[in-house]
C-alpha positions as CSV (number, residue, x, y, z in Angstrom):
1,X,0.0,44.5,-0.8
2,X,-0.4,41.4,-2.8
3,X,0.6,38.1,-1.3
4,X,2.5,35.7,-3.2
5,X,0.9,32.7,-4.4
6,X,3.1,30.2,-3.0
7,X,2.5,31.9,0.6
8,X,-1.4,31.7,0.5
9,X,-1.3,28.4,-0.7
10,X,0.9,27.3,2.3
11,X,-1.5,29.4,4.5
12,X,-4.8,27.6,2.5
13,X,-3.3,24.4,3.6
14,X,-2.0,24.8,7.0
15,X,-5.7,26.0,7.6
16,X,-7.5,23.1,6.5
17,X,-4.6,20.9,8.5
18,X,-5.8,22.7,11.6
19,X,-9.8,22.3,10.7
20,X,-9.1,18.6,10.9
21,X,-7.2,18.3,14.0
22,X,-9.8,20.2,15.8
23,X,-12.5,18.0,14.3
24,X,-10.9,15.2,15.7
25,X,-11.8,12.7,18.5
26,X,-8.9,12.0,21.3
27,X,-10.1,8.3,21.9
28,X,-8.8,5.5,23.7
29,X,-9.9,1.5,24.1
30,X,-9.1,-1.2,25.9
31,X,-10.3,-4.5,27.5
32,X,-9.4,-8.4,28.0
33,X,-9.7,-11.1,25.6
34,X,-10.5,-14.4,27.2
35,X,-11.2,-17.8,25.6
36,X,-15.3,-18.4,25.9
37,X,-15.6,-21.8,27.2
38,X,-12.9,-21.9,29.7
39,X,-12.7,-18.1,30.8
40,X,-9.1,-18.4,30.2
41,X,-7.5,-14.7,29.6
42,X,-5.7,-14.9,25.8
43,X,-2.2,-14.0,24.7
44,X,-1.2,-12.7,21.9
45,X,-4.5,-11.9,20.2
46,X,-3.9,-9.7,17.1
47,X,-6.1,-6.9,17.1
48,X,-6.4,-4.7,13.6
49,X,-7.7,-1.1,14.1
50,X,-9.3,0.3,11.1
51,X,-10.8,3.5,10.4
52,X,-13.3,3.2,7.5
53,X,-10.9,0.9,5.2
54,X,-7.8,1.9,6.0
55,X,-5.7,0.0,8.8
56,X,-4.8,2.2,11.7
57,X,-2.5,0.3,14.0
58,X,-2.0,-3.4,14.8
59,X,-2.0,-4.2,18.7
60,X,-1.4,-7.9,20.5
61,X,-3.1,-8.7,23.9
62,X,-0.3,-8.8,27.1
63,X,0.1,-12.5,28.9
64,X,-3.1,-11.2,31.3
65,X,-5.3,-11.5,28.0
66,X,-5.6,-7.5,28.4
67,X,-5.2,-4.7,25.3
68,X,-4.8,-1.1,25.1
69,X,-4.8,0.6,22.0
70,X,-3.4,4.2,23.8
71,X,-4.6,7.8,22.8
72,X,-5.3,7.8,19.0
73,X,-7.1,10.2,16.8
74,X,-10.5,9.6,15.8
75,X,-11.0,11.6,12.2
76,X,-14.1,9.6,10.7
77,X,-16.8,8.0,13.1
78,X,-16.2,4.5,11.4
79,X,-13.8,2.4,13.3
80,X,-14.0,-1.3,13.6
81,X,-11.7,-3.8,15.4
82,X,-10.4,-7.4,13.3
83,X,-9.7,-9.9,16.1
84,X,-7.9,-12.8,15.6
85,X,-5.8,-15.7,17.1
86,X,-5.3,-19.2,15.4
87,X,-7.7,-21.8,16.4
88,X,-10.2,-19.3,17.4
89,X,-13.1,-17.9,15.5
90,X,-12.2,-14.4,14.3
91,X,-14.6,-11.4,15.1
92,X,-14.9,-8.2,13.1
93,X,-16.2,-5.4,15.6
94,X,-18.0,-2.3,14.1
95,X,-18.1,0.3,16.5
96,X,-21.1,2.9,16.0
97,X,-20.5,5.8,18.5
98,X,-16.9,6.1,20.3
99,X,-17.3,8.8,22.9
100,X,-14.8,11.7,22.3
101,X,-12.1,12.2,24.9
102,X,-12.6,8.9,26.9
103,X,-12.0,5.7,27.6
104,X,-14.0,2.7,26.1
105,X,-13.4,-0.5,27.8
106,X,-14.7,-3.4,25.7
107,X,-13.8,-7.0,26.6
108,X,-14.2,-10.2,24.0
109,X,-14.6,-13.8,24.5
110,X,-13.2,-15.8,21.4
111,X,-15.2,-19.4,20.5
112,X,-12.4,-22.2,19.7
113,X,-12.8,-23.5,15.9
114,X,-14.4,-26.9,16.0
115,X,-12.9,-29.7,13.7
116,X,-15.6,-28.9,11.2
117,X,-14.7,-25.4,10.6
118,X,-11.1,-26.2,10.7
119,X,-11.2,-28.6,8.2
120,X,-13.5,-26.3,6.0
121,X,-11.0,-23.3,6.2
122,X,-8.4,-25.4,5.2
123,X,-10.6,-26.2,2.2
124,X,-11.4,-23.0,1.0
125,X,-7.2,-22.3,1.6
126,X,-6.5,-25.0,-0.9
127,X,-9.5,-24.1,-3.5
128,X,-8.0,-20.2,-3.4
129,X,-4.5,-21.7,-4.0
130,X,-5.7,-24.4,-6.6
131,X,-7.9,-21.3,-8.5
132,X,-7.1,-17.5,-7.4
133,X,-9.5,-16.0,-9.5
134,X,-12.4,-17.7,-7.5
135,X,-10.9,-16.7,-4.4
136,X,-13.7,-15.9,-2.2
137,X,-13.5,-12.9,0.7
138,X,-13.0,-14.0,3.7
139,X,-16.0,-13.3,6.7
140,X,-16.1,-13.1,9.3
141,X,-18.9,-12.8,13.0
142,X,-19.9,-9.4,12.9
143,X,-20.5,-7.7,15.6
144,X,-21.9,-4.2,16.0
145,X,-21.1,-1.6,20.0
């Protein structure tokens, strides 16, 4: 009996689909974000979840400062949180080991940008506007879990 080719293709891929969902990590994390000097729980800090490079999902902290990023697939081991919130210092969080199947509760306290560092962001705004091609990457505090 020979199998046509477009079947075994279809079965080649369906296979591999399969191998990678069962390779997969069910993970889940959540936490508060509160302000560092005055303990005061955020709102609406923007958290970017990336795996490797590629954005997963964006999320916003609740009016209790609290996140949740629900049930999400773990493929690759390298995920890393971007969080943010205007006229705080934003914090890139590398995260080495996230336990399969479980819960991770991480909470962050946020600095508030001095007058300094405001004034020097705004300057490196106007030099990228002013000359793109000298447009510098951003950086931000890592930190690594």
């Amino acid at each position: 009996m020979i199998i046509p080719l477009k079947n075994f293709l279809l079965f080649v891929c369906l296979t591999l689909l399969h191998t990678v969902f069962a390779f997969s990590q069910d993970c889940q994390i959540k936490g508060v974000i509160c302000c560092k000097e005055t303990n005061e729980k955020l709102t609406d800090v923007k958290i970017e979840v990336y795996e490797g490079d590629l954005l997963y999902k964006i999320i916003k902290s609740d009016t209790a400062g609290r996140y949740d990023t629900g049930k999400f697939k773990l493929i690759n081991s390298k995920l890393s949180f971007l969080v943010a919130k205007q006229g705080y210092e934003a914090y890139k969080i590398l995260f080495s080991n996230v336990k399969q199947n479980s819960i991770t509760f991480i909470n962050f306290n946020l600095e508030k940008l001095t007058e300094a560092r405001i004034k020097e962001q705004q300057e490196e705004q106007k030099k990228a506007i002013n000359n793109p091609q000298k447009f510098k990457r951003k950086y931000y505090k890592v930190k690594r879990m």
